[in-house]
MIDO-95810 format. One line per 4 residues: number of its first residue (from 0); their letters; for each residue x, y, z of N, C-alpha, C. Coordinates in Angstrom, 1 decimal. Layout:
N
NUM> A> X/Y/Z/X/Y/Z/X/Y/Z ~ ...
This chain:
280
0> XXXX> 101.0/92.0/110.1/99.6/92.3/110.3/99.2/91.8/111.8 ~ 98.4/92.7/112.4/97.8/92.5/113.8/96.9/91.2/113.5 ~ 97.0/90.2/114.4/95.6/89.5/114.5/94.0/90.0/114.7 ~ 93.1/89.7/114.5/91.8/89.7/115.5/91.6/88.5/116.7
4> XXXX> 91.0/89.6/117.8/91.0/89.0/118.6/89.6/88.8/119.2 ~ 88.8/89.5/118.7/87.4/89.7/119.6/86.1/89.4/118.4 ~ 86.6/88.6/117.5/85.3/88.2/116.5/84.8/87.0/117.5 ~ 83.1/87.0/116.8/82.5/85.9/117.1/81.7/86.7/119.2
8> XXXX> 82.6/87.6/119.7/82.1/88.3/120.6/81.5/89.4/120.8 ~ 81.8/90.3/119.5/82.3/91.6/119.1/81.2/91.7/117.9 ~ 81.5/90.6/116.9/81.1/90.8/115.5/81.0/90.1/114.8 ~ 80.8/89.3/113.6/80.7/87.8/113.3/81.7/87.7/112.3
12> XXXX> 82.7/86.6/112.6/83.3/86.1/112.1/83.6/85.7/110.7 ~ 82.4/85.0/110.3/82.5/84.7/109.1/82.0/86.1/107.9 ~ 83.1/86.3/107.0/83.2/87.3/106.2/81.8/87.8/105.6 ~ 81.1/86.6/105.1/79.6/87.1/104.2/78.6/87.7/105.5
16> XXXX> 78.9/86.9/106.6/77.5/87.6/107.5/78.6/89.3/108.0 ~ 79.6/89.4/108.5/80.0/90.4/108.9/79.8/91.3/107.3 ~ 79.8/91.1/106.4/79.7/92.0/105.0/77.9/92.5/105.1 ~ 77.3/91.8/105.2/76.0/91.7/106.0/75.6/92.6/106.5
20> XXXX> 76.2/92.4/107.9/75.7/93.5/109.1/76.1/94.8/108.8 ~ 77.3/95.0/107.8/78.0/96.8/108.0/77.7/97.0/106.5 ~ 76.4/96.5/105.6/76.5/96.9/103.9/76.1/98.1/104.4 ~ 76.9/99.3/103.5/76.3/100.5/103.6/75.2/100.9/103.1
24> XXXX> 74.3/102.1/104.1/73.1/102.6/103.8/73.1/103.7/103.2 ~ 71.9/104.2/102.9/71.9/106.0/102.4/71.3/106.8/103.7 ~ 71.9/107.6/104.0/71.6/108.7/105.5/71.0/109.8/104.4 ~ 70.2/110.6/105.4/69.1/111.6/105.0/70.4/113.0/105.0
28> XXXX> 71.5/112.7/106.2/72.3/114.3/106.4/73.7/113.8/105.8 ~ 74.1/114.5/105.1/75.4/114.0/104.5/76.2/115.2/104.7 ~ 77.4/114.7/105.3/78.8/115.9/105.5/79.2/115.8/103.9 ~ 80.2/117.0/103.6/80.6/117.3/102.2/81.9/117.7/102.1
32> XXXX> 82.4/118.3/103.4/84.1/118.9/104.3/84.5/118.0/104.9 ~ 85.9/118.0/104.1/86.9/117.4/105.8/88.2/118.8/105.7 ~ 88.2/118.5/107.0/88.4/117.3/107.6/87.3/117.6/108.6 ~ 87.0/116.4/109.4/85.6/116.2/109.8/85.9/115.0/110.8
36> XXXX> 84.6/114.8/111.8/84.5/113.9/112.6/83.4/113.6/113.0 ~ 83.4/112.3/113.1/81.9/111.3/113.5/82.5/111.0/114.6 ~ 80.6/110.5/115.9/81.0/109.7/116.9/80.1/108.4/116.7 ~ 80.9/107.7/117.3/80.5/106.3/117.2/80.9/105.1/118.2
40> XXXX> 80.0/104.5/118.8/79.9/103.5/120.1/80.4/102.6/119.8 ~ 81.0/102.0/120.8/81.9/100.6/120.7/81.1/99.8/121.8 ~ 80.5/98.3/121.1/79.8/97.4/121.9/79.9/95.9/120.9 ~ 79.1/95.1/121.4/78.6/93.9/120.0/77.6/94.4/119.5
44> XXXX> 77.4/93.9/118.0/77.3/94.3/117.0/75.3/94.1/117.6 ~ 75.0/93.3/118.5/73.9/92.9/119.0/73.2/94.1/120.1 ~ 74.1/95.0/120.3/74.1/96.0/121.1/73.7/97.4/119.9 ~ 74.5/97.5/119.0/75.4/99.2/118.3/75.1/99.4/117.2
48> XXXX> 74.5/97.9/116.7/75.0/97.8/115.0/74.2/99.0/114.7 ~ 72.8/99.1/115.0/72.3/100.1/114.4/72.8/101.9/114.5 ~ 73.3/101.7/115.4/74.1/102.7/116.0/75.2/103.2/115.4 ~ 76.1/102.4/115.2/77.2/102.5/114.0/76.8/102.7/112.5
52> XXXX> 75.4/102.4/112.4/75.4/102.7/111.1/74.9/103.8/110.9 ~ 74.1/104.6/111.6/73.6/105.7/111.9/75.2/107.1/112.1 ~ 76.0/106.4/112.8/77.0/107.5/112.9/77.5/107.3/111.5 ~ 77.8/106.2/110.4/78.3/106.0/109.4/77.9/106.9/108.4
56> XXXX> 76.5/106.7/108.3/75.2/107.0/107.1/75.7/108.4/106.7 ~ 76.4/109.3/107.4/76.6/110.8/107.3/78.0/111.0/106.6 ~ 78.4/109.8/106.6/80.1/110.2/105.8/80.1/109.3/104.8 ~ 79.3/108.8/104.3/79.2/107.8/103.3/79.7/108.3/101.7
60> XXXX> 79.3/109.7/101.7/79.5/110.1/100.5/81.0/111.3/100.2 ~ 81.8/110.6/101.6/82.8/111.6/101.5/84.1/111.1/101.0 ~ 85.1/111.9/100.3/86.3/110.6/99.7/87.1/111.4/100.7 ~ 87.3/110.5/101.1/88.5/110.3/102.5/89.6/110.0/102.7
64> XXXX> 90.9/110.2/102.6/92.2/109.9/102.2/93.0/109.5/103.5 ~ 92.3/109.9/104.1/92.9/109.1/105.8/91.9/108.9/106.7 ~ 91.6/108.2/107.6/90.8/107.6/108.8/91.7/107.6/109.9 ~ 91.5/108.6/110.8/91.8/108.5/112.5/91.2/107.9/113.5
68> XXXX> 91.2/106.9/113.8/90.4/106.2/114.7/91.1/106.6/116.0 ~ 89.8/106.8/117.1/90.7/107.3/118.4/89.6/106.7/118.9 ~ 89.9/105.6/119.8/89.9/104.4/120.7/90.3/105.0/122.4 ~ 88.9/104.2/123.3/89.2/104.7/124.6/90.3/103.4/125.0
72> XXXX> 91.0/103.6/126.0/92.0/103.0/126.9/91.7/102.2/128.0 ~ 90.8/101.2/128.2/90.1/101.4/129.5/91.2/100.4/130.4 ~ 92.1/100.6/129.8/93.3/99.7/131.1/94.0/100.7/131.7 ~ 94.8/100.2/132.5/96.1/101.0/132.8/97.3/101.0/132.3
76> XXXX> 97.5/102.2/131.8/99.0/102.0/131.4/100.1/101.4/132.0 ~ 100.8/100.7/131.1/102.0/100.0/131.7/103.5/100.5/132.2 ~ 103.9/100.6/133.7/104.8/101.0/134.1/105.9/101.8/133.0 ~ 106.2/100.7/132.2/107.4/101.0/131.4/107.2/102.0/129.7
80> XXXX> 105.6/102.1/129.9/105.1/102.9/129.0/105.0/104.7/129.0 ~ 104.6/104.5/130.6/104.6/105.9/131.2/106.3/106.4/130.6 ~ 106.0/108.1/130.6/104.3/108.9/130.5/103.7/109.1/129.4 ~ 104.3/108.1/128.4/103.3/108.1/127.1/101.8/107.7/127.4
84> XXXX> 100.8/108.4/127.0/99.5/108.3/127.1/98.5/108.1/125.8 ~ 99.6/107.9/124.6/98.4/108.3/122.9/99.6/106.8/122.5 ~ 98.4/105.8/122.1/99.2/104.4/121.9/98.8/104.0/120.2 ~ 99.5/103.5/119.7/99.2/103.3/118.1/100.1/102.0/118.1
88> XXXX> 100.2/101.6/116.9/100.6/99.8/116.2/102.0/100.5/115.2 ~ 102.7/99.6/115.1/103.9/99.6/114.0/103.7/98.6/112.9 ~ 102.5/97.9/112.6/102.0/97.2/112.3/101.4/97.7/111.2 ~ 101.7/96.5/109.9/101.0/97.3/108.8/99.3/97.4/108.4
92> XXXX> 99.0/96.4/109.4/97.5/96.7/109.8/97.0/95.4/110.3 ~ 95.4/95.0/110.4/95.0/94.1/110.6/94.5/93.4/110.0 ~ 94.2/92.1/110.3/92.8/90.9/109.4/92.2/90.8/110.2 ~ 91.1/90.7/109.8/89.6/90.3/110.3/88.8/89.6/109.1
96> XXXX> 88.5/88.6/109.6/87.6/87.6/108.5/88.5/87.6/107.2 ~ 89.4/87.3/107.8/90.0/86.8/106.0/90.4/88.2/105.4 ~ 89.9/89.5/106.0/90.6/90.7/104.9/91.0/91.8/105.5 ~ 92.7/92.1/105.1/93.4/92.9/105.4/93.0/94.2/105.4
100> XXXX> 93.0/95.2/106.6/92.8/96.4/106.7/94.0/96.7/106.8 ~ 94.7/98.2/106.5/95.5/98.7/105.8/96.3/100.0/107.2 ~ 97.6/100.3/107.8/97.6/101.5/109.0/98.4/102.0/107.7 ~ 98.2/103.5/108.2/98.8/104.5/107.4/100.3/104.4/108.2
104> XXXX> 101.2/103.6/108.0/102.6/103.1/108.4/103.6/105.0/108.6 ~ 103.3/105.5/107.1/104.3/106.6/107.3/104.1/107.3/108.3 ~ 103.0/107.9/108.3/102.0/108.6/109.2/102.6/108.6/111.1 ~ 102.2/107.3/111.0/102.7/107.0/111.7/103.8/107.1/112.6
108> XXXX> 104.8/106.8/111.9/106.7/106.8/112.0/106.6/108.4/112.4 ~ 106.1/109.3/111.8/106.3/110.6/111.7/105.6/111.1/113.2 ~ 104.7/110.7/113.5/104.2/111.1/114.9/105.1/110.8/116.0 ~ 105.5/109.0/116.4/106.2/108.5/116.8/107.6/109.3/117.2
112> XXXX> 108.2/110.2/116.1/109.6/110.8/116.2/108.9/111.8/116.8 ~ 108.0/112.9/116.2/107.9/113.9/117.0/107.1/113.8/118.4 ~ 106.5/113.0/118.7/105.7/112.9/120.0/106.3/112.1/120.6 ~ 108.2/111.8/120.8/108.7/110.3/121.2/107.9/110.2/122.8
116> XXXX> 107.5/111.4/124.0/107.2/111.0/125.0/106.1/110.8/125.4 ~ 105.0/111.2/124.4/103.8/111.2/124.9/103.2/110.1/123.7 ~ 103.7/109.4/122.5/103.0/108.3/122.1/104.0/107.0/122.3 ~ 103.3/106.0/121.8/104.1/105.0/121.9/103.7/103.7/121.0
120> XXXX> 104.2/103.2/120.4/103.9/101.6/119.2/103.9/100.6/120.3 ~ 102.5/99.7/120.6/102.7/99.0/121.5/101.4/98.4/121.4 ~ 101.5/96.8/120.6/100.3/96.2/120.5/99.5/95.2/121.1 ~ 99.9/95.5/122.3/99.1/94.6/123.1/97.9/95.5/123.6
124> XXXX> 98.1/96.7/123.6/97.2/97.2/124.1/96.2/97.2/123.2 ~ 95.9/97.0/121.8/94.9/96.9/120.9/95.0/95.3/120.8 ~ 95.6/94.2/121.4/95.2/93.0/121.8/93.8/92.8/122.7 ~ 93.8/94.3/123.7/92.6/93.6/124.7/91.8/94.8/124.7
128> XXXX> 91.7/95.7/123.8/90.6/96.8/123.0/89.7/96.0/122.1 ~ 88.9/95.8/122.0/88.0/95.5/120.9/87.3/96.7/119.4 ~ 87.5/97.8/120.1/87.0/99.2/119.5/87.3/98.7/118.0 ~ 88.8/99.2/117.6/89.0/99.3/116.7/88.7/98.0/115.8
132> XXXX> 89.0/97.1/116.3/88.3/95.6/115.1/87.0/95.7/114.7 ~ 85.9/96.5/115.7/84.8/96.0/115.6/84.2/97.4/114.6 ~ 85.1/98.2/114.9/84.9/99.3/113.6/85.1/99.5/112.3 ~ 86.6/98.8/112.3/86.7/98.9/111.1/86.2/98.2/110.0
136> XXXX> 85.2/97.0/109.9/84.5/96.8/109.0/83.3/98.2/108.4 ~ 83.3/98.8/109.6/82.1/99.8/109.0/82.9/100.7/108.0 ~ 84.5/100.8/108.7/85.0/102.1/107.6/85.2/102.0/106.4 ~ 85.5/100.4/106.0/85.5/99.8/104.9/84.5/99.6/104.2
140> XXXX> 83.0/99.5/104.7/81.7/99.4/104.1/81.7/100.7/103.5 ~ 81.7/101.9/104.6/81.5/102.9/104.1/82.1/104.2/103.6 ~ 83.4/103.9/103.7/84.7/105.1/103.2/85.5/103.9/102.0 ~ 85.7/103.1/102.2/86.4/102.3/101.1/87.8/101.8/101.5
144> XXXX> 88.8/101.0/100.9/89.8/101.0/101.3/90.6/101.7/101.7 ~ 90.7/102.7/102.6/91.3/104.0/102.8/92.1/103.7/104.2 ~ 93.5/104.4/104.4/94.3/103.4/105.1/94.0/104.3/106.4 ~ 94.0/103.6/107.2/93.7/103.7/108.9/95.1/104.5/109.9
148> XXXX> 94.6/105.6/110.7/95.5/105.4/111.5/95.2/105.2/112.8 ~ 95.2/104.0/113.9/94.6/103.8/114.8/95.4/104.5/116.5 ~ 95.0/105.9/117.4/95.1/105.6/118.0/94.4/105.3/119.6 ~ 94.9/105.2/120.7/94.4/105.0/121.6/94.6/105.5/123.0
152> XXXX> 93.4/106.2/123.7/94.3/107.7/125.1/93.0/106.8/126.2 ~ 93.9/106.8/127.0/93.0/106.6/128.3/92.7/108.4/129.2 ~ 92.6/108.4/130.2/91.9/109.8/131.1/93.5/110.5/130.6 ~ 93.3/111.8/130.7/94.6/113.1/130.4/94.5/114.2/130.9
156> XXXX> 95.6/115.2/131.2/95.2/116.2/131.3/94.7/116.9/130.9 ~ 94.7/118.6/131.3/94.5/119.7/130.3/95.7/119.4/129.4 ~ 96.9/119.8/130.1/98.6/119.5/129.0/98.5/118.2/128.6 ~ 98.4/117.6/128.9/97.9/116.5/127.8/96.8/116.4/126.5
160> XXXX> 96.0/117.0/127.1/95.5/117.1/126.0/95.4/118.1/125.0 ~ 96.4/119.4/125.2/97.0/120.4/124.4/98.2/119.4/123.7 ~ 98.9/118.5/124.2/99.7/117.9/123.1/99.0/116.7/122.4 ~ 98.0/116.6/122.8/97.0/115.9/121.8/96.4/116.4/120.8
164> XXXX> 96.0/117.7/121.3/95.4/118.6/119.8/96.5/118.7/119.0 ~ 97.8/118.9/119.3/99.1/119.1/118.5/99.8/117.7/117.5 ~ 99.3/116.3/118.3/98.8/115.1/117.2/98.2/115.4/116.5 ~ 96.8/115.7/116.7/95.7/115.8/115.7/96.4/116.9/114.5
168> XXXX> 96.9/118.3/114.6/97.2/119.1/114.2/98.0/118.6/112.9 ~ 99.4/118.0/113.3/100.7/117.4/112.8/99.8/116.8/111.6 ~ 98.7/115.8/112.1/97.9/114.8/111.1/97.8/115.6/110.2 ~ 97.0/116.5/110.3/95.9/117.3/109.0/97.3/118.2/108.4
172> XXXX> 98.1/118.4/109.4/99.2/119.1/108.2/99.8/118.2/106.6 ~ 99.5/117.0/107.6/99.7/115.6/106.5/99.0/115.2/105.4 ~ 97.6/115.2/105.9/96.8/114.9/105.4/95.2/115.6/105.6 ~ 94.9/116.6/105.2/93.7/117.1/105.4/92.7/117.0/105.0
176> XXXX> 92.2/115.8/104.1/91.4/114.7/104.0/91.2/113.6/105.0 ~ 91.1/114.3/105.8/91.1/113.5/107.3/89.9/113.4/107.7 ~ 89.5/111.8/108.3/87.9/111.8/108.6/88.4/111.1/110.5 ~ 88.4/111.7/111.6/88.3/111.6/112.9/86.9/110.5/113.4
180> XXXX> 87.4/109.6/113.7/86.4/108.4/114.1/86.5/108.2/115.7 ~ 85.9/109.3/116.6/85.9/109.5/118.0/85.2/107.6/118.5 ~ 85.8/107.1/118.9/84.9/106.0/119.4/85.0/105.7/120.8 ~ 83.6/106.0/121.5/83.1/106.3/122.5/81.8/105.8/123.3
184> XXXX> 81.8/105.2/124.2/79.9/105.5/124.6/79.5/106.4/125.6 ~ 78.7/107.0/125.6/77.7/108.0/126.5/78.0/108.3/128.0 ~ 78.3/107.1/128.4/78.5/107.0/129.7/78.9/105.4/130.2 ~ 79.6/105.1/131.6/79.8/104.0/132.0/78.6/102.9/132.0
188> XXXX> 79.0/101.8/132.4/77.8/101.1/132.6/77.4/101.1/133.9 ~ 76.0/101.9/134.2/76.0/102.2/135.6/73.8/101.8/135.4 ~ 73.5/102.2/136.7/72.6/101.6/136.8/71.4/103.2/136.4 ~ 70.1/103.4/136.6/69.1/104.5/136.5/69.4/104.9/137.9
192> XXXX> 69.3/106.6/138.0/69.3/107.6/136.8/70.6/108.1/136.5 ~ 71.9/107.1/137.1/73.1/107.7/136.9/73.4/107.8/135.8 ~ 73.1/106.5/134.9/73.2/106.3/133.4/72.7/107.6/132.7 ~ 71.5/107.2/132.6/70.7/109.1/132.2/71.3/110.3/132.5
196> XXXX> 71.7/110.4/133.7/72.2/111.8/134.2/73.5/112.1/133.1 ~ 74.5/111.1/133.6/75.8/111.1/132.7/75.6/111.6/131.4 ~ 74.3/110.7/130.9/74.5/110.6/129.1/74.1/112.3/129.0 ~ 73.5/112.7/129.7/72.7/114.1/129.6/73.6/115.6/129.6
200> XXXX> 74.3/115.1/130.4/76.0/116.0/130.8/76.1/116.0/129.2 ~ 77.0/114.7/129.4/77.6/114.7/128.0/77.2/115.3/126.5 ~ 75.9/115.4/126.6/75.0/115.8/125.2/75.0/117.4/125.6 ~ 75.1/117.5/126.4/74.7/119.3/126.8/76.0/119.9/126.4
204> XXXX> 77.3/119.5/127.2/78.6/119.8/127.1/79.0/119.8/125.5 ~ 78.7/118.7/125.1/79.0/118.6/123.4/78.3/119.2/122.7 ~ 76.7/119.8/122.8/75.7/120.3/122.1/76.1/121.5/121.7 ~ 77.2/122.4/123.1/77.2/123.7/122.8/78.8/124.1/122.7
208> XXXX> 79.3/123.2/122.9/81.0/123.0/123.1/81.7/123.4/124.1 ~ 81.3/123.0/124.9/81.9/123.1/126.5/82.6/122.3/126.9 ~ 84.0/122.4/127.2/84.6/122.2/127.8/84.2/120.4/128.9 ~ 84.8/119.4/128.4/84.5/118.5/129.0/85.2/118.1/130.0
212> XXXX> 86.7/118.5/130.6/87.2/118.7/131.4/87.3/119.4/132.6 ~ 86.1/120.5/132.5/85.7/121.3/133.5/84.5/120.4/134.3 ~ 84.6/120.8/135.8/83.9/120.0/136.7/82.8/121.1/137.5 ~ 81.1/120.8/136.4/80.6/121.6/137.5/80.1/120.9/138.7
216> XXXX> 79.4/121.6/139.5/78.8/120.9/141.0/77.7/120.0/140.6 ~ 77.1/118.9/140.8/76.2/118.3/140.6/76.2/117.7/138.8 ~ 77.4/117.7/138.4/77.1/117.1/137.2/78.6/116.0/137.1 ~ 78.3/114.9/136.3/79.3/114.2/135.9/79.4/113.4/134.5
220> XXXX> 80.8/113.2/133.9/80.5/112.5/132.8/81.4/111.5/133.1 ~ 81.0/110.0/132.5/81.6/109.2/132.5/81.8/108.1/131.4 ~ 81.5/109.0/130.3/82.5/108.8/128.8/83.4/108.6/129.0 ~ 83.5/107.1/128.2/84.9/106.8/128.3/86.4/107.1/127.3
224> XXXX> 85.7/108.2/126.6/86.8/108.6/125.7/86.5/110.2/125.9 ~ 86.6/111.0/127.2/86.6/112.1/126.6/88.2/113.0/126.4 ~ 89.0/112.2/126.5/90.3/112.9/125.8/90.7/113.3/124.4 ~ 89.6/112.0/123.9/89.6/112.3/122.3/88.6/112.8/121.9
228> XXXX> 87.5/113.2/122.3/86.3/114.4/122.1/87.0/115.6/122.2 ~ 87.9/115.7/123.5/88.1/117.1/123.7/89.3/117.4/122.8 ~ 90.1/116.8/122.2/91.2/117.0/121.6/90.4/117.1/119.8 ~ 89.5/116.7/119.7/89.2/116.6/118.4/88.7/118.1/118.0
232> XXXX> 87.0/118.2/119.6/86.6/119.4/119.5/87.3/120.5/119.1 ~ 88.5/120.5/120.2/89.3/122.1/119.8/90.2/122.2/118.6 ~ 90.4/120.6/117.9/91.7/120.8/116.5/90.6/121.4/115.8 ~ 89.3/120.6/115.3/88.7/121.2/114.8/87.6/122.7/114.9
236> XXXX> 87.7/123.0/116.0/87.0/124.2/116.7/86.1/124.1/117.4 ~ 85.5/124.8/118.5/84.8/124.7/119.3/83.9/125.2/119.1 ~ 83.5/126.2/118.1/82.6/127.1/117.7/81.5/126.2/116.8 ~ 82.0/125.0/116.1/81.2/123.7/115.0/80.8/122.6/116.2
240> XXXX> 79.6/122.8/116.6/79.1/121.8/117.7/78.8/120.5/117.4 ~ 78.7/119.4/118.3/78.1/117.8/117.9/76.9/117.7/117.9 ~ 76.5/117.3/116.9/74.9/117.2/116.3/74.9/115.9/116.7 ~ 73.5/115.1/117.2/73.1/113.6/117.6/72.2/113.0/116.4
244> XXXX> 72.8/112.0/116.4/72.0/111.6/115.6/71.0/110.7/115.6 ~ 71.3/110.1/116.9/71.1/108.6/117.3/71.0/108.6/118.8 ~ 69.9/108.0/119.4/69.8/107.6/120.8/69.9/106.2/121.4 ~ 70.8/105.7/122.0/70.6/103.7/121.8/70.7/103.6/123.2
248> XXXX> 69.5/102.3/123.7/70.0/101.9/125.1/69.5/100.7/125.2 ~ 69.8/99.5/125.7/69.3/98.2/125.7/68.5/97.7/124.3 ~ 69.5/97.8/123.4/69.1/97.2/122.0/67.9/98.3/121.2 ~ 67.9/99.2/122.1/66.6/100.2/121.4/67.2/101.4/121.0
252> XXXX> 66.4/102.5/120.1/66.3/103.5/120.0/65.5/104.6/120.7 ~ 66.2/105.2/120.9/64.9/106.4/121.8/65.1/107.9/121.6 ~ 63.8/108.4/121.4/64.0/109.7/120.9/63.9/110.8/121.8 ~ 64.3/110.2/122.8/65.0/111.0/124.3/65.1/109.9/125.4
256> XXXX> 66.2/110.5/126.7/66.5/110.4/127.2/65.4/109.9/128.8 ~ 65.1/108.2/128.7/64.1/107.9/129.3/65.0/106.7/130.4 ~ 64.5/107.1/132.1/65.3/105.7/133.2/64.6/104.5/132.4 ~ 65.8/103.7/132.8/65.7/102.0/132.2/64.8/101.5/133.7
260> XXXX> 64.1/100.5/133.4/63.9/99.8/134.0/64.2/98.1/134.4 ~ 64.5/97.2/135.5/64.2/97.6/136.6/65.5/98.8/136.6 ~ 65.8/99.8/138.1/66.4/100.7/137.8/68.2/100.2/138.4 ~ 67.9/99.1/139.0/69.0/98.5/139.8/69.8/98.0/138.5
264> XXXX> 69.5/97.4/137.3/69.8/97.1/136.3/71.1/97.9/135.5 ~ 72.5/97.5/135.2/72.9/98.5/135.0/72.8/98.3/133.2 ~ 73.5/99.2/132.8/73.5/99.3/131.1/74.2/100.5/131.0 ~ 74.5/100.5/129.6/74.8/101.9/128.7/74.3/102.4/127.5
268> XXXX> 74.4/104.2/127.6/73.8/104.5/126.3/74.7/105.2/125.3 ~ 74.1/105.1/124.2/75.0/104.9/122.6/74.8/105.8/121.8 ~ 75.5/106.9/121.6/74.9/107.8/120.7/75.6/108.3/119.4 ~ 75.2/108.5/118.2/75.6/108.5/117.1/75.7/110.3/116.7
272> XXXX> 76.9/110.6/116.3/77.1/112.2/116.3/77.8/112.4/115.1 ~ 78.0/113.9/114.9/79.0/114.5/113.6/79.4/115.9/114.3 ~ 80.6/115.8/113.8/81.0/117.5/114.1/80.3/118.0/112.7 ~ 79.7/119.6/113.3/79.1/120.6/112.5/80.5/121.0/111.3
276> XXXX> 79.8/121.2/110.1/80.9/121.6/109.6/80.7/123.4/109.2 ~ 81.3/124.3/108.6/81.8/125.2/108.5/80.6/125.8/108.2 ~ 79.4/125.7/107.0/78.6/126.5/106.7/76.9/126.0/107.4 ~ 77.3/125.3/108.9/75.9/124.8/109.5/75.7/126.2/110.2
């Protein structure tokens, strides 16, 4: 089992208050298909919580037989890792507060052989990620003991990320009770109105399914996971767009897109989504 490393920073430590913060709610929109995917922010729980529960609230009612978590990279890969770019654990899972979360091990093994150049089992890099610890309490509040497979892509190509869709693909051949846990924020932590601008790209490009990879003039995104947006959009199709559910920025909710002030101030914003499913 992996240690935790980021409680007490991340999320609270002791088991009853973390059971606390992620008891699951009732959401007004409930998915009913998988395989399927929620987006969901990675911050402290003093930042997201509401946020995470808001992306949660929509899958609450789904029985889910695998969880993909796909985690941004924000390091640099290591010399001897290249040119693998999609990182996962050999590890049978993790603890946090005293209780064992569960990786889908076979799963695993099987990606590992077929992707030997482009993935790689290597846990240090989920040593200095916080994403996935700070999530998985929620997937357990709200999907149940259902075993995890954690990976993790920093920036990629287009060909990269066509052998990313071909991960995702392999998965659902496996398992097509698959629930895709994009974990992501909006944009860097940058100051007004870059922050806004960014987050605004981002919602527009996802709103209609556009291509996040493509660079128009005067616009930029600086999501820090869009390898796994884009890889998820096209496994699942590009035609089923991201619905928002949630707007978060400096511990608030907002029901648009408003500069923070003062503007020199930097921050990030947090948004709670679902892929559209088949009869929206």
């Amino acid at each position: 089992m992996l240690d935790s490393y980021h409680h007490m920073i991340f999320y609270p430590e002791d088991a009853a208050e973390l059971a606390k913060a992620t008891a699951k709610r009732k959401g007004t929109i409930k998915l009913s298909k998988l395989p399927g995917a929620i987006l969901a922010p990675h911050a402290a729980y003093s930042e997201i919580k509401e946020a995470l529960h808001r992306s949660f609230e929509v899958a609450g009612d789904l029985k889910v037989s695998l969880v993909v978590f796909l985690g941004a990279l924000h390091q640099e890969v290591l010399e001897q890792d290249a040119p693998a770019f999609l990182f996962t654990s050999l590890q049978d899972g993790i603890t946090i507060a005293g209780k064992d979360h569960s990786f889908s091990s076979d799963v695993i093994k099987t990606l590992l052989q077929k992707f030997p150049n482009s993935m790689r089992a290597c846990d240090s890099y989920f040593e200095e990620e916080s994403a996935l610890e700070l999530t998985l309490p929620f997937i357990n509040s709200y999907l149940g003991e259902v075993p995890v497979l954690p990976i993790l892509s920093g920036s990629a190509s287009s060909e990269q990320i066509k052998i990313y869709e071909n991960v995702l693909k392999t998965i659902l051949e496996y398992e097509p009770n698959t629930l895709f846990i994009v974990s992501s924020n909006a944009c860097a932590l940058l100051p007004s109105p870059q922050a806004e601008e960014d987050t605004q790209t981002l919602i527009n490009r996802l709103s209609v399914g556009e291509n996040l990879l493509e660079n128009k003039r005067g616009e930029r995104i600086s999501s820090c996971n869009t390898a796994s947006l884009s890889a998820v959009n096209n496994t699942l199709g590009t035609n089923k767009k991201w619905v928002f559910t949630g707007l978060f920025s400096k511990h608030e909710e907002h029901t648009e897109i408003v500069s923070m002030e003062p503007p020199k101030d930097k921050h990030v914003w947090h948004l709670s989504a679902y892929k559209e499913e088949e009869n929206v």
